[in-house]
MIKE-455083 format. One record per residue: x, y, z of N, C-alpha, C, CB in turn; residue number from 0. Coordinates in nm, 4 decimals, always signed. Glycine has a CB too. Example, Ala and Ser with C-alpha at 12.3 -4.5 7.8 and 13.67 -1.06 7.14 Angstrom:
2
NODE     neast    nnorth       nup    caeast   canorth      caup     ceast    cnorth       cup    cbeast   cbnorth      cbup  num
NODE   +1.3190   -0.5690   +0.7800   +1.2300   -0.4500   +0.7800   +1.3200   -0.3300   +0.7800   +1.1308   -0.4473   +0.9046    0
NODE   +1.2850   -0.2250   +0.7080   +1.3670   -0.1060   +0.7140   +1.2900   +0.0030   +0.7870   +1.4084   -0.0598   +0.5725    1
% end
This chain:
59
NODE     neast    nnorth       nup    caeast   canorth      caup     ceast    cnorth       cup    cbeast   cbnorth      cbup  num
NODE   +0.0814   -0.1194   +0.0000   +0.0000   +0.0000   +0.0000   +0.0862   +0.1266   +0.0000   -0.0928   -0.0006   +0.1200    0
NODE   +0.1959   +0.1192   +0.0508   +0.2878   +0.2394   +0.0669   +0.3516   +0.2698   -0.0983   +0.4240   +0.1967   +0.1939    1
NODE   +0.3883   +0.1930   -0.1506   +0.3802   +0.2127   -0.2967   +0.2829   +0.3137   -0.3769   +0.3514   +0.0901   -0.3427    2
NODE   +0.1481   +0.2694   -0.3299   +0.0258   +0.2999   -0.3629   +0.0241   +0.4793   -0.3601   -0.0776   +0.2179   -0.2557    3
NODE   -0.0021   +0.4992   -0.2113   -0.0077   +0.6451   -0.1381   +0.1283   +0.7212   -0.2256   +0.0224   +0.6317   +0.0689    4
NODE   +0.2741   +0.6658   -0.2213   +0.3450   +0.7512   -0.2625   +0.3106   +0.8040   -0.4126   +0.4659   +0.7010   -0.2437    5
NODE   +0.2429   +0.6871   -0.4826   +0.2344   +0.6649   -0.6602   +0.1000   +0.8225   -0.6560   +0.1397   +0.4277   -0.7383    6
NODE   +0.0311   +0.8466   -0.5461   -0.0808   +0.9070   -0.5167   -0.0396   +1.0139   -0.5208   -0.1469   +0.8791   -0.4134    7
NODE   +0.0746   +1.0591   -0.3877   +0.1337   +1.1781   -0.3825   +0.1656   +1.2443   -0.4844   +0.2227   +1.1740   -0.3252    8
NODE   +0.2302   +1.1651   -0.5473   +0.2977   +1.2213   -0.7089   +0.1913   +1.3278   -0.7407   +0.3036   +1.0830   -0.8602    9
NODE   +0.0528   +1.2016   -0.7938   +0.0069   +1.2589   -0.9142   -0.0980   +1.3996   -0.8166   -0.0936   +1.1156   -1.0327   10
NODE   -0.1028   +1.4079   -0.6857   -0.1741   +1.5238   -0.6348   -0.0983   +1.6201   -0.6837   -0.1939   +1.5353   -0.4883   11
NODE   +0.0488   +1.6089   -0.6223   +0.1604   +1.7406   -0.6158   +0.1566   +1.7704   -0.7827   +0.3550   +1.6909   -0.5440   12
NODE   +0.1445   +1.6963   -0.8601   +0.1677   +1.7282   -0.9976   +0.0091   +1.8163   -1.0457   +0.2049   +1.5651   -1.0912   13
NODE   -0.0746   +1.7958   -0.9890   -0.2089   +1.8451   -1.0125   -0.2090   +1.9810   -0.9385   -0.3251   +1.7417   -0.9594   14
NODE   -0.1420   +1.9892   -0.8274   -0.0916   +2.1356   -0.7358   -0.0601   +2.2240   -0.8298   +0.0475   +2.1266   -0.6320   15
NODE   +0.0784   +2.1626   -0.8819   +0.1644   +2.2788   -0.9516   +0.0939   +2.3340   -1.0804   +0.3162   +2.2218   -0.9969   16
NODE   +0.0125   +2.2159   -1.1065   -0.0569   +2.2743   -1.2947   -0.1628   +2.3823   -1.2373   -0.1771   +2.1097   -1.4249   17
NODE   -0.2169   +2.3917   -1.1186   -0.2580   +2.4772   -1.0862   -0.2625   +2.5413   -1.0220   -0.2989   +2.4767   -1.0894   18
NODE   -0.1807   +2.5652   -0.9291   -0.0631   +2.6711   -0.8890   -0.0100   +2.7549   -1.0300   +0.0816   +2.5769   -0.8147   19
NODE   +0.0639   +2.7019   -1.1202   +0.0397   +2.7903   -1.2670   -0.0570   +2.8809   -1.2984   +0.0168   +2.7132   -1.3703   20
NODE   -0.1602   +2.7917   -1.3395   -0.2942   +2.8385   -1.3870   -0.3311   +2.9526   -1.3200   -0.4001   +2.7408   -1.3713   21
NODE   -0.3030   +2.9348   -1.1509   -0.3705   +3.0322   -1.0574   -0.2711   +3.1730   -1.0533   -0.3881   +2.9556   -0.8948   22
NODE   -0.1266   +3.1340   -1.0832   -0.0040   +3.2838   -1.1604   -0.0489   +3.3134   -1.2456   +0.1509   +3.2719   -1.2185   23
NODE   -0.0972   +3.2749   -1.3649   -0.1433   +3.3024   -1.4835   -0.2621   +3.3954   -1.5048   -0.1661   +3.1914   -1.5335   24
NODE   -0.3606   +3.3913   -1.4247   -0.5219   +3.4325   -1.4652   -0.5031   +3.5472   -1.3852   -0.6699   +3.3230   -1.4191   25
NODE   -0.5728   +3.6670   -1.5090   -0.6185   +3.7792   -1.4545   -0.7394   +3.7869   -1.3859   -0.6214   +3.8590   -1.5376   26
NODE   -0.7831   +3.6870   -1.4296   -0.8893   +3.6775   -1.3928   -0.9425   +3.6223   -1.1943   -0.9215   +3.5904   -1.5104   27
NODE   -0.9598   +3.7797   -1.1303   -1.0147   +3.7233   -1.0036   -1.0854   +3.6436   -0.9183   -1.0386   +3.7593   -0.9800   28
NODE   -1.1944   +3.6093   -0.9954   -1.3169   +3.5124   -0.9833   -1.2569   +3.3618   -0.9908   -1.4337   +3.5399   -1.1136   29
NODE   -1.1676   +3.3644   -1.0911   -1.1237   +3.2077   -1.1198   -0.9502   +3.2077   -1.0347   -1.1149   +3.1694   -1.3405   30
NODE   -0.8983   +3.2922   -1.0140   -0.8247   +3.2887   -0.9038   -0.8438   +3.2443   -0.7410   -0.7977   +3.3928   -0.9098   31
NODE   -0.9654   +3.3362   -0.6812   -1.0068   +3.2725   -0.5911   -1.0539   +3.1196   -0.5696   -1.0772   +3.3385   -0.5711   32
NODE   -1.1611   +3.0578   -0.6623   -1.1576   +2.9744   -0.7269   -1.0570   +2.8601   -0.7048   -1.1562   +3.0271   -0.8221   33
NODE   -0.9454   +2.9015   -0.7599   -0.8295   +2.8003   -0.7694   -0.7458   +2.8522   -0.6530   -0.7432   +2.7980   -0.9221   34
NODE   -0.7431   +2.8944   -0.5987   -0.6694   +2.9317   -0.4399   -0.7525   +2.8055   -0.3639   -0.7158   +3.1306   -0.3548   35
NODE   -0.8816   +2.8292   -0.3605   -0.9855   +2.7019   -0.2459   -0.9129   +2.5865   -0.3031   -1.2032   +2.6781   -0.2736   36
NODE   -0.9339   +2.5319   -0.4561   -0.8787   +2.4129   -0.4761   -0.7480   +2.3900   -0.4246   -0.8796   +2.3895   -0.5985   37
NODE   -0.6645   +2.4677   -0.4187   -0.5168   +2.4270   -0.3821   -0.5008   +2.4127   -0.2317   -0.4091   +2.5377   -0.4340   38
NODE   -0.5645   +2.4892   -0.1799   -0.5978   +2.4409   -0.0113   -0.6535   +2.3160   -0.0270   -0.7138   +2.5389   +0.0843   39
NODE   -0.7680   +2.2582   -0.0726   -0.8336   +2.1378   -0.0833   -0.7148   +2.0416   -0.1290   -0.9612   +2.1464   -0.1849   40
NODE   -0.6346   +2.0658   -0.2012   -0.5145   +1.9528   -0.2437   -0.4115   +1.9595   -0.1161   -0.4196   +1.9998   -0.4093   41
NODE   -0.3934   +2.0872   -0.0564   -0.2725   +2.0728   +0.0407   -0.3492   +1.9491   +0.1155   -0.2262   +2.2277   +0.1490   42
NODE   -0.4413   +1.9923   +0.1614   -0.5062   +1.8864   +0.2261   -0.5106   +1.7517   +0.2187   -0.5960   +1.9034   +0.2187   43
NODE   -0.5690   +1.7315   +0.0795   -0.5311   +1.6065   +0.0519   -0.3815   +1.5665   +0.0606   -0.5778   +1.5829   -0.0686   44
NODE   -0.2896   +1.6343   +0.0212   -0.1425   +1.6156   +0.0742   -0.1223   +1.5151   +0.2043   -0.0867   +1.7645   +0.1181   45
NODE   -0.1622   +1.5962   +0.2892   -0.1319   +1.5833   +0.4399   -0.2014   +1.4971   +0.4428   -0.1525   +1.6840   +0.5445   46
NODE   -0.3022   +1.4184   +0.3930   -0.3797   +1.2710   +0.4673   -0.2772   +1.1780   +0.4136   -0.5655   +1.2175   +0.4085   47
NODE   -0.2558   +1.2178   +0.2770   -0.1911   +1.0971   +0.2376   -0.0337   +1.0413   +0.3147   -0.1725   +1.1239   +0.0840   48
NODE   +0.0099   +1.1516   +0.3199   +0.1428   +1.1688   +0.3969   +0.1201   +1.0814   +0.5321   +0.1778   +1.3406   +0.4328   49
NODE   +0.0185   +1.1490   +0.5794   -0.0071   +1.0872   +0.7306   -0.1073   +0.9545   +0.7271   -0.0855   +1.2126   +0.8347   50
NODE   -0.1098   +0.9056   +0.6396   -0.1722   +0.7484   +0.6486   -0.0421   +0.6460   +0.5822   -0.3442   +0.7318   +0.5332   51
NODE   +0.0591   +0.7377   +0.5037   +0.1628   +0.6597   +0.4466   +0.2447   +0.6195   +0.6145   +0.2671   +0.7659   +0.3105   52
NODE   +0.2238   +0.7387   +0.6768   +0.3278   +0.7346   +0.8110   +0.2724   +0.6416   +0.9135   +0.3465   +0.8880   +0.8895   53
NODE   +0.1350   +0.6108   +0.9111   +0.0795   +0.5010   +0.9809   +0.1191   +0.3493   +0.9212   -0.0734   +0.5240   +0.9785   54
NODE   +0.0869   +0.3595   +0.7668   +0.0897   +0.2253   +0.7329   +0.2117   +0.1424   +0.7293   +0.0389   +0.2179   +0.6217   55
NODE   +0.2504   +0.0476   +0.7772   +0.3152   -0.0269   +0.7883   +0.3859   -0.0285   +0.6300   +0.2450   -0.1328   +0.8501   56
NODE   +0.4939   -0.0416   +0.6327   +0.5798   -0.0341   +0.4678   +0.5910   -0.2133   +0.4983   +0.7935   +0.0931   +0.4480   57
NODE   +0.5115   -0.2664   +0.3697   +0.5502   -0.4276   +0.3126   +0.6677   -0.4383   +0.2388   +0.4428   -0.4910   +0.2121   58
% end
């Protein structure tokens, strides 16, 4: 499973940064705010995964 969560991490942090971009990019305020909530919602998801990798026992 620890395989799993890390293979997970990846593809969140990689979904962060494309929009972390997106969110440098746009003049646009409405869709900035917008993508500010989502990237809190991913840190988040970050930190579970991190902290269930740190529980689970490595096979």
């Amino acid at each position: 499973m620890g395989k799993k969560i890390r293979n997970s991490i990846e593809i969140v942090v990689e979904q962060f940064q494309n929009l972390f971009e997106k969110c440098l990019q746009t003049k646009d305020e409405h869709e900035r705010v917008i993508l500010v909530r989502r990237l809190v919602n991913l840190v988040g998801v970050i930190q579970f995964l991190i902290s269930v990798q740190k529980v689970t026992p490595h096979i």
